[in-house]
N, C-alpha and C positions, 0 to 999 in steps of 0.2 A: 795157535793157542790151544790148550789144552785145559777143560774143565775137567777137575776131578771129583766125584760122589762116592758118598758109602752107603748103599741101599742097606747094610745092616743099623746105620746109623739112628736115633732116638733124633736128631736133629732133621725137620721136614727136607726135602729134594731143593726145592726152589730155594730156601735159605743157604743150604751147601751149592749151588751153582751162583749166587750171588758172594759168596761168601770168596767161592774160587775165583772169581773174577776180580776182587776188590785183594783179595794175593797179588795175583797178576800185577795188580796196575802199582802195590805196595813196591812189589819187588825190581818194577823197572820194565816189566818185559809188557806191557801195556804202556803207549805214548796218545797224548791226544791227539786226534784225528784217525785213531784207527779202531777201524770198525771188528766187531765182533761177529762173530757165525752168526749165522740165521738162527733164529727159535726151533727152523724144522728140522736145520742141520744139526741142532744141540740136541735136540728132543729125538732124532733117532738116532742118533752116535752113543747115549745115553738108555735110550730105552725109554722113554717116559714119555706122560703125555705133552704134548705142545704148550697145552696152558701151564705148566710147568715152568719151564723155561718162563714163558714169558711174565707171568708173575714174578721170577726172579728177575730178568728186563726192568720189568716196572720197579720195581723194588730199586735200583740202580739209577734209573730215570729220577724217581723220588727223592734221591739222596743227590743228584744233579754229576752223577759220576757218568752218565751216558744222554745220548739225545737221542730219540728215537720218533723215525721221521715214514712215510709209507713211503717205498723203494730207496728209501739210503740206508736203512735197517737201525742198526744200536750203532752210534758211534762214541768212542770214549772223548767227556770234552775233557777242559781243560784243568777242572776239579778234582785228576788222578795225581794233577803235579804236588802239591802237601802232603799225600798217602804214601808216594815214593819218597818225600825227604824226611816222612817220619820214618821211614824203613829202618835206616841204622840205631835211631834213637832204640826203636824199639824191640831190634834184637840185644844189644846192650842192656836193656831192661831186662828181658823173658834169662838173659845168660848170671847176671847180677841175681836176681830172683831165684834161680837154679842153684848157684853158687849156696844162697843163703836156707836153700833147701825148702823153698816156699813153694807150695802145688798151684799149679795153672789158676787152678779156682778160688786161691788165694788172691793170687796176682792180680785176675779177671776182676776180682771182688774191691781191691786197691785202688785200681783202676777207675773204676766206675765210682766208690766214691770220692776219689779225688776231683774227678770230672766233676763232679756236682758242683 
């Protein structure tokens, strides 16, 4: 697994390695039952501090996308499986969206209040 960051980014660390993770499990390549890197091994593959990482952990744990246990580490449960079946809907979206020439933060914007 591969967490991706952009320390140029205006968006905090711990939110983009949360954010990388919830990709992962969107796109299939995260199944439940599998465990995620350490926070140490994230935190210096990355460069950054440990509570980093783990604030994004937490952050995962809160939304019930991981369990997080002392010596079984983050494991992803079973609340990845909905993220991976919206996967298609919602590249079809962002391509449809594109198509109609509407900017991300249109989209973003649509999104959110439809949700409501």
């Amino acid at each position: 697994m591969l967490i991706r960051v952009d320390p140029a980014s205006d968006v905090p660390i711990f939110a983009q390695v949360a954010a990388s993770v919830r990709a992962d499990a969107a796109a299939g390549r995260l199944r439940p039952g599998d465990r995620l890197p350490s926070a140490r091994e994230v935190a210096g593959s990355l460069e950054v501090n440990l509570h980093t990482v783990l604030r994004a952990y937490q952050e995962l744990r809160d939304e019930g996308l991981v369990d997080m246990r002392r010596g079984r580490g983050a494991v992803v449960t079973d609340a990845v499986a909905p993220l991976a079946q919206l996967h298609d809907d919602v590249v079809a979206l962002t391509e449809r969206a594109r198509a109609l020439g509407l900017s991300p933060d249109t989209l973003a914007s649509l999104v959110k209040e439809t949700f409501r």
